[in-house]
Phi, psi and omega in degrees: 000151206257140146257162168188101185221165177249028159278082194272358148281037214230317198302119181291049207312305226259349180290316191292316166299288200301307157345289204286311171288359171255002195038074186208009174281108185255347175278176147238187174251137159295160191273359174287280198348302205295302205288007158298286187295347176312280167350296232261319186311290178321302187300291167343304177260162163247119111343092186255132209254141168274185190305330171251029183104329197290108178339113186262107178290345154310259161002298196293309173307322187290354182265350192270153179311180172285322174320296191294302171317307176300327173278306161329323182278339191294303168317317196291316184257321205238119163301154212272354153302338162256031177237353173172155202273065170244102166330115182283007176254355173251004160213070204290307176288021139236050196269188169259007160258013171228137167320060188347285143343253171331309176309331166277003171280330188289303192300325169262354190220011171067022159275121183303141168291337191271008181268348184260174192281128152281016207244321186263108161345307177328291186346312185298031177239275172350289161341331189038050183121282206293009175338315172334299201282013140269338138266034164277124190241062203283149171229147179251129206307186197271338213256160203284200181272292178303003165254348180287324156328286182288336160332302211252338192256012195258109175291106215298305184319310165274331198125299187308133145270121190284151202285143182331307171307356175292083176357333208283142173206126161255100186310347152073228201230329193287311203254103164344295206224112184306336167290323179287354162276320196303322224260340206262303176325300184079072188266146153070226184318322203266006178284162181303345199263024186206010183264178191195152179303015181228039177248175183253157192222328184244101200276353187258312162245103205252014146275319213259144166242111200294155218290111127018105160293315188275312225275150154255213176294316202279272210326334178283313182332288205267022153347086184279123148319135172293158186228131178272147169341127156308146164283339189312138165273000000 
C-alpha cells in the first residue's frame, strides 16, 4: 500500500518502523511526505547552538515536535529504498548521500553541515543513515581516483569496469565503508553529472565541494541538474 495524505499527521510513521524491524514491511510513502516533511522540520525546530556556535542535536531533538521525532526514527532506522519507489539517481537529493534531516535546514534555512557539533553522538540520528562518517578516520589513499575506480568497479569473473554512475563498489581494503569509497571516488550519486548541493561530498569537510573528476568546459555547459521529486497531490 501507497499512503498518501496532505495530514502529514495521517502517515503511520511508527507502524511503518515497527514493520521494517519485525521484517515485514509491505507499505510505503508517498514521495510528498518527505519533502513536506523536510519543510515542516525547517518551520518547526528552533536549533540549539552551543558556546561555540555549534548546533547541538540533542539538545535540538528535545525541543522538536512528535511529528519531527518521528520522522528522525523513521530516516535513522529504515532505509530509504524501502520506503517509496524513487530511483536516486534520478532523485538524487533523496539518495543516501544526503543527511535527509539536516538537509532541510541547509535547503530552507542556508545552515551549512559543517554549523553542526560532530563531537555530539546524538548527531547520527540527523544524519539519516550516513552515521558512518562519525566514525571516519579518513586518510587519502596513494592511488589516484582512476585507478581506484578500476579497483573497486571491475567485475572480478569478467574483467568489466562498470561506468563511474553504477552503484556497484567492491569495497576492499582502502575504504572503512563502501559508501566513503563511492563518495571519495565521486561513483554513483556522487559523480558530477549527478550530484547536488545538498549531498555530503566530502568526508571530512562536509560543505565542501571537490574539483569534478570527470567534467571539462563542454561538460559543465551541458550539465544536467538533478531534480527532486514532484510535489503535486
Amino acid at each position: 500500500m501507497i499512503f498518501k495524505y496532505k495530514d502529514l499527521a495521517r502517515y503511520p510513521v511508527l507502524d511503518i518502523i515497527a514493520q521494517y524491524e519485525a521484517k515485514e514491511l509491505k507499505d510505503i510513502l508517498a514521495p510528498q511526505y518527505f519533502e513536506h516533511m523536510r519543510a515542516h522540520l525547517s518551520n518547526k525546530t528552533t536549533l540549539v547552538r552551543n558556546a561555540k556556535g555549534l548546533i547541538e542535536a540533542k539538545k535540538t531533538y528535545e525541543g522538536m515536535d512528535d511529528l519531527s521525532k518521528h520522522f528522525i526514527g523513521l530516516m535513522h532506522k529504515v532505509p530509504r529504498s524501502k520506503l517509496a519507489k524513487l530511483a536516486a539517481t534520478k532523485n538524487p537529493d533523496f539518495s543516501a548521500a544526503v543527511p535527509y534531516v539536516m538537509s532541510a535546514f541547509k535547503l530552507y534555512d542556508d545552515i551549512g553541515y559543517e554549523e553542526w557539533d560532530k563531537s555530539d553522538p546524538f548527531l547520527v540520528f540527523f544524519l539519516s543513515g550516513m552515521g558512518w562518517l562519525l566514525a571516519t578516520d579518513f586518510e587519502v589513499p596513494e592511488e589516484s581516483i582512476e585507478q581506484l575506480r578500476i579497483d573497486h568497479m571491475t567485475v572480478q569473473t569478467t574483467g568489466h569496469t562498470e561506468v563511474p554512475t553504477k552503484y556497484k563498489f567492491n569495497n576492499g581494503k582502502v575504504f572503512t565503508h563502501s559508501m566513503l569509497g563511492r563518495m571519495y571516488c565521486q561513483t554513483w550519486v556522487f559523480h558530477s553529472s549527478i550530484r547536488t548541493d545538498l549531498m555530503i561530498l566530502d568526508p571530512v569537510n562536509w560543505d565542501n565541494v571537490p574539483e569534478a573528476e570527470d567534467m571539462n568546459a563542454d561538460d559543465v555547459l551541458n550539465l544536467k541538474k538533478g531534480s527532486t521529486f514532484e510535489l503535486e497531490y
